[in-house]
C-alpha positions as CSV (number, residue, x, y, z in Angstrom):
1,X,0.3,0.5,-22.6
2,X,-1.8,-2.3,-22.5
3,X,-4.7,-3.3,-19.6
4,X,-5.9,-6.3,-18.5
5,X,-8.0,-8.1,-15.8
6,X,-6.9,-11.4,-13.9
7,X,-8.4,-13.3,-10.7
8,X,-7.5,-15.6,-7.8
9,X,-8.5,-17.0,-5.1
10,X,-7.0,-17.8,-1.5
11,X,-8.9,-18.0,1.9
12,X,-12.1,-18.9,0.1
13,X,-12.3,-15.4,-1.5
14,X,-12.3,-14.6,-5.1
15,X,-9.6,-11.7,-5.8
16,X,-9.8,-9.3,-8.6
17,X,-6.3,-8.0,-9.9
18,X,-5.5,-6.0,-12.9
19,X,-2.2,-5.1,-15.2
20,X,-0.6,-2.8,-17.7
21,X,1.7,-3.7,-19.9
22,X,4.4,-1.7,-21.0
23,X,5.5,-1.5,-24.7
24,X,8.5,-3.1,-23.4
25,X,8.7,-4.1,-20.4
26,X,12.5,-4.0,-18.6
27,X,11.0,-4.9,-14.5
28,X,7.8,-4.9,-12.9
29,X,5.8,-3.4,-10.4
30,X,3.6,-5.1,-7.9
31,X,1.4,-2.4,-6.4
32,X,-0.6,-2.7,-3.6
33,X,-3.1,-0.3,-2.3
34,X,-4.9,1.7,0.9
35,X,-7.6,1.1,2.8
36,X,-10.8,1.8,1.6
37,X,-9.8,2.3,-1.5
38,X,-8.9,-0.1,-4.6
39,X,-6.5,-0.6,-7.3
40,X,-8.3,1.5,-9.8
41,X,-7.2,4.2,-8.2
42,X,-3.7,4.1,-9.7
43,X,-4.4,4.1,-13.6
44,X,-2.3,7.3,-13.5
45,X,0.9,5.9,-11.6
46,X,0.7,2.6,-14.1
47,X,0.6,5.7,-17.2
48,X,3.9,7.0,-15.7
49,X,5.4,3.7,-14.6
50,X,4.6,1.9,-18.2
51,X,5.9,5.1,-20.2
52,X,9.0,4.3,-18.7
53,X,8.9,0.7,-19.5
54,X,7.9,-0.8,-16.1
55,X,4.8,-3.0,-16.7
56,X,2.6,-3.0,-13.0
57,X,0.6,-5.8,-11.6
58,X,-2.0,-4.7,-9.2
59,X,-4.9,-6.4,-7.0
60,X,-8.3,-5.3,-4.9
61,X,-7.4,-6.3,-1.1
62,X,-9.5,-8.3,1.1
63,X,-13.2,-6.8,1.2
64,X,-12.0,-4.1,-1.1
65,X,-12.4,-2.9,-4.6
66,X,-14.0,-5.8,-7.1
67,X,-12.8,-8.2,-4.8
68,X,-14.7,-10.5,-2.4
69,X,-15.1,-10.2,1.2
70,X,-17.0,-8.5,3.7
71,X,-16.2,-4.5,3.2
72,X,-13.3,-3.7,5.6
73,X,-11.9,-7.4,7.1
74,X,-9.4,-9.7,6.5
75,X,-9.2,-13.3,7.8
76,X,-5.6,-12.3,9.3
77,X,-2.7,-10.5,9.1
78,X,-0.7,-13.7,6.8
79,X,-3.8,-13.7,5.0
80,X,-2.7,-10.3,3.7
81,X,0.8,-11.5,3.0
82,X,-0.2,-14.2,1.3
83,X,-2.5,-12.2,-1.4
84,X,0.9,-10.1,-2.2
85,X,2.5,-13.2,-2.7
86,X,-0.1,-14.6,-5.2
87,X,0.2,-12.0,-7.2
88,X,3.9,-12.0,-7.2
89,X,3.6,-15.0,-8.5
90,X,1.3,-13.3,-11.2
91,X,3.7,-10.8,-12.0
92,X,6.1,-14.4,-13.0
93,X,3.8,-15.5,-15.1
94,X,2.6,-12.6,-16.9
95,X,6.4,-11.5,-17.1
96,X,9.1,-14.4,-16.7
97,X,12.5,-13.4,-15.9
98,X,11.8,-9.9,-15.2
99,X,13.1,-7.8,-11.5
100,X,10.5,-7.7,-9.7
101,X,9.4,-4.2,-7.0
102,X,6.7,-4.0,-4.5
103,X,5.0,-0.5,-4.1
104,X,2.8,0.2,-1.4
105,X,0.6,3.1,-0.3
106,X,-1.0,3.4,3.4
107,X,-1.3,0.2,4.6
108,X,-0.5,-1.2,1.4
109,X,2.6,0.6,2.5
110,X,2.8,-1.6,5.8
111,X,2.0,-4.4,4.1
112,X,4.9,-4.6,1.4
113,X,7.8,-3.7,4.4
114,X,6.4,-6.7,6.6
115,X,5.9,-8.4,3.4
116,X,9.9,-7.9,2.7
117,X,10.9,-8.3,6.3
118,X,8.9,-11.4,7.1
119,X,9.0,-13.3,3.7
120,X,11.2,-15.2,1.7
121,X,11.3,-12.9,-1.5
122,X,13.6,-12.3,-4.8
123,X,12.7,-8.9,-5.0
124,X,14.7,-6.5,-6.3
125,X,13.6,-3.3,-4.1
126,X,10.4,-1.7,-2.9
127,X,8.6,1.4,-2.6
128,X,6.6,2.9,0.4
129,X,4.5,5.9,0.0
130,X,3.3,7.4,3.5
131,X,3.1,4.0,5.3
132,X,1.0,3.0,7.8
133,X,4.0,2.5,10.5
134,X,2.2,5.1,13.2
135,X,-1.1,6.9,12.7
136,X,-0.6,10.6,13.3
137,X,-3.8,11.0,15.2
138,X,-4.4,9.1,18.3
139,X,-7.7,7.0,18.0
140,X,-10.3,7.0,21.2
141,X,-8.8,5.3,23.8
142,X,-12.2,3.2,24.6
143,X,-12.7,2.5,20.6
144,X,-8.8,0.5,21.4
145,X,-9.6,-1.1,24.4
146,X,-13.2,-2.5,22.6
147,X,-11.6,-3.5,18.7
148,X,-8.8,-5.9,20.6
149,X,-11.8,-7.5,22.9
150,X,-14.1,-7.7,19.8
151,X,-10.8,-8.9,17.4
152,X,-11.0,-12.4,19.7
153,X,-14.3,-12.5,19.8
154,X,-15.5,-10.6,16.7
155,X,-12.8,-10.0,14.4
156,X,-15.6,-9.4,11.6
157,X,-17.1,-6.7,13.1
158,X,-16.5,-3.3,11.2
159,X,-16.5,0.2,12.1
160,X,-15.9,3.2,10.8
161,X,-12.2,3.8,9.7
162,X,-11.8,7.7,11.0
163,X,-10.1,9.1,8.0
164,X,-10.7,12.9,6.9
165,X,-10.9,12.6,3.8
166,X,-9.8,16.4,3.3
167,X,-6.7,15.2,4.8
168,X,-5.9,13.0,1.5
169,X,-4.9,15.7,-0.8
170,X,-4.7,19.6,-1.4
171,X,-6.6,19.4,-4.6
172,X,-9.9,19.7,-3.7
173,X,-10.9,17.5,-6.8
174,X,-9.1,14.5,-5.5
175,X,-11.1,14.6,-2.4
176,X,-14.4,14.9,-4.5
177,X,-13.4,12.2,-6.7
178,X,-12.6,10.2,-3.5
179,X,-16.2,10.9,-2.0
180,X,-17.9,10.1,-5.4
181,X,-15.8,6.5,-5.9
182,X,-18.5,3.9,-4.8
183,X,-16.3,1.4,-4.7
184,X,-14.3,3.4,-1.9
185,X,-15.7,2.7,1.5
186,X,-15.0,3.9,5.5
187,X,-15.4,0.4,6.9
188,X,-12.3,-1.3,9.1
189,X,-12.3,-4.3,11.3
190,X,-10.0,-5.3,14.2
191,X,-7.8,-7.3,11.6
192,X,-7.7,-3.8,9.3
193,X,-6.7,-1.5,12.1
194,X,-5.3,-2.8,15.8
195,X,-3.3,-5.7,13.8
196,X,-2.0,-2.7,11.4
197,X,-0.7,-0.4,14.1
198,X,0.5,-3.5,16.0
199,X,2.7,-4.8,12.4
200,X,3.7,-0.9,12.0
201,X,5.4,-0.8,15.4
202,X,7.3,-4.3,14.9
203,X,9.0,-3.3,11.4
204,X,10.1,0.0,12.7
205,X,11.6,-1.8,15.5
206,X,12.9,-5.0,13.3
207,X,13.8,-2.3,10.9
208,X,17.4,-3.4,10.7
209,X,16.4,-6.8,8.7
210,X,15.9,-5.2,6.0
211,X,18.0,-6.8,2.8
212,X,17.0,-5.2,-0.3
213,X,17.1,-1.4,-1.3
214,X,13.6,0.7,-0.1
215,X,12.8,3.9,-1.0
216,X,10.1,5.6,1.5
217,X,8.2,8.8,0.1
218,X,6.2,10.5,3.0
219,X,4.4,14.0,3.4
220,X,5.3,16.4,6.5
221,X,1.6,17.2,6.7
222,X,0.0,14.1,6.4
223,X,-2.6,13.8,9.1
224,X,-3.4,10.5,8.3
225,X,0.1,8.8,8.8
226,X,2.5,10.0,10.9
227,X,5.7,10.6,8.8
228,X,7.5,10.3,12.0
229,X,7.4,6.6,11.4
230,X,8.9,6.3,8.3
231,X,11.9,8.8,9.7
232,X,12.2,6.1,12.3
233,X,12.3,3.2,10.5
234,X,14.7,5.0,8.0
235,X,17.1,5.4,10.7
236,X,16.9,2.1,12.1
237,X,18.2,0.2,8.6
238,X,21.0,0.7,6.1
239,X,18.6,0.0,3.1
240,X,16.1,2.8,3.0
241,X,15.8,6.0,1.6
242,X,13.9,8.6,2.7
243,X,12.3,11.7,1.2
244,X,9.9,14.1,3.1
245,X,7.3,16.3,1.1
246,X,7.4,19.3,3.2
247,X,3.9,20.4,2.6
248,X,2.5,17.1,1.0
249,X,-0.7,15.6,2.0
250,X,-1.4,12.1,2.8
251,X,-1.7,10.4,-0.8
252,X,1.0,11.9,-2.5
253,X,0.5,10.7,-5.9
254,X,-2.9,12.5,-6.1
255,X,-1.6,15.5,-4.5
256,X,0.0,19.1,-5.9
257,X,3.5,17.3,-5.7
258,X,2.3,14.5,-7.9
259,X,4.4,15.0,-10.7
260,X,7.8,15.2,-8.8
261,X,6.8,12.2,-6.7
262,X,6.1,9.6,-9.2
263,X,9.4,11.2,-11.2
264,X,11.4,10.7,-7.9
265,X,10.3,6.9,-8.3
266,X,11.3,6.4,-11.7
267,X,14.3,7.8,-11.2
268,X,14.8,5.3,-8.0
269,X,13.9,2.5,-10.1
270,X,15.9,2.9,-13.0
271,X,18.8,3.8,-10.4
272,X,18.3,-0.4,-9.0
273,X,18.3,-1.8,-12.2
């Protein structure tokens, strides 16, 4: 495979993206990250997914990674939609005529499945691993009521995101890794957080929109992301398929099950194309 750096820019921000190439390429992957964290992250996945001749296409969110932005905001929820789009559109260039997935993780995760329910799209299927559709802790009630006051009148302001990072993986290298990464950090605005459990709760509901093929991937003991959500939006559309990691952790692709996981998602790609 093949690596290479791009940029864009949309909502005055200057975006860093990133791609691997495949010897030869038969579809492409548009992946799009977590919070906190940044594309980097999945040099692995792009290893497995190019050695199976899927080329990926990947980009540093809003205020994450190597891209612009105040650590932790967005300027909106379409903001966030549009970046996905942009680097689509990427994916075009770099690879005319090719069938195009999304992959999300987290609330990269939430962020493809509005992207496909909201969005005019030619994709030919997507992938959600653990997405942010319901939190599986219940943040403080007063921490709520404050982030959807300060979201109209400060949506800039950034707080800490809550995450347990032990709660990311059962190898307790991962979770040192993660703690070393400085350019992964615990910050989250209004526009990061309320608007993400707000966007979770409408595609489970609007669920039944869905037109192209999903496949959902989602640990029974991820404390980070209730799997709950994707087993409800699963059953509320014809187009998804579900598989539940009965002991995995929250980032599955970094956990003990990694292997089987990202084989699971070949296998689901090469079955759509």
């Amino acid at each position: 495979m093949t690596h290479d750096t791009f940029n864009f820019s949309i909502y005055k921000t200057k975006f860093f993206g990133q791609y691997w190439k495949a010897k030869e390429t038969k579809a492409v992957v548009v992946l799009v990250h977590g919070m906190g964290e940044h594309s980097t992250r999945y040099v692995h996945v792009a290893k497995k997914l190019t050695s199976n001749n899927y080329s990926v296409v990947a980009f540093d969110h809003f205020g994450h990674g190597k891209t612009e932005g105040k650590r932790g905001h967005n300027p909106n929820f379409e903001a966030v939609l549009e970046s996905i789009s942009k680097t689509i559109e990427k994916a075009k260039e770099l690879f005319p005529n090719k069938p195009i997935f999304l992959y999300g993780h987290s609330m990269g995760g939430n962020a493809v499945i509005n992207y496909t329910l909201k969005k005019q799209h030619s994709l030919k299927g997507v992938v959600a691993t653990s997405p942010f559709l319901k939190l599986a802790f219940k943040p403080p009630a007063i921490k709520l009521f404050v982030g959807k006051i300060l979201q109209n009148i400060i949506p800039s302001l950034t707080m800490g995101n809550e995450l347990d990072v032990n709660a990311i993986s059962r190898e307790k290298r991962e979770v040192e890794k993660y703690i070393e990464d400085p350019l992964i950090h615990a910050k989250i605005s209004p526009n990061f957080s309320i608007k993400f459990i707000e966007t979770g709760k409408w595609a489970i509901e609007n669920a039944h929109q869905l037109k192209v093929p999903m496949f959902i991937l989602h640990g029974k003991e991820d404390k980070i992301i209730d799997h709950k959500g994707s087993i409800d939006f699963s059953k509320n559309t014809k187009n998804a398929t579900l598989k539940l990691f009965e002991n995995g952790y929250h980032e599955l692709h970094n956990d003990l099950c990694k292997e089987e996981m990202l084989t699971d998602i070949v296998n689901w790609l090469n079955s759509q194309i």
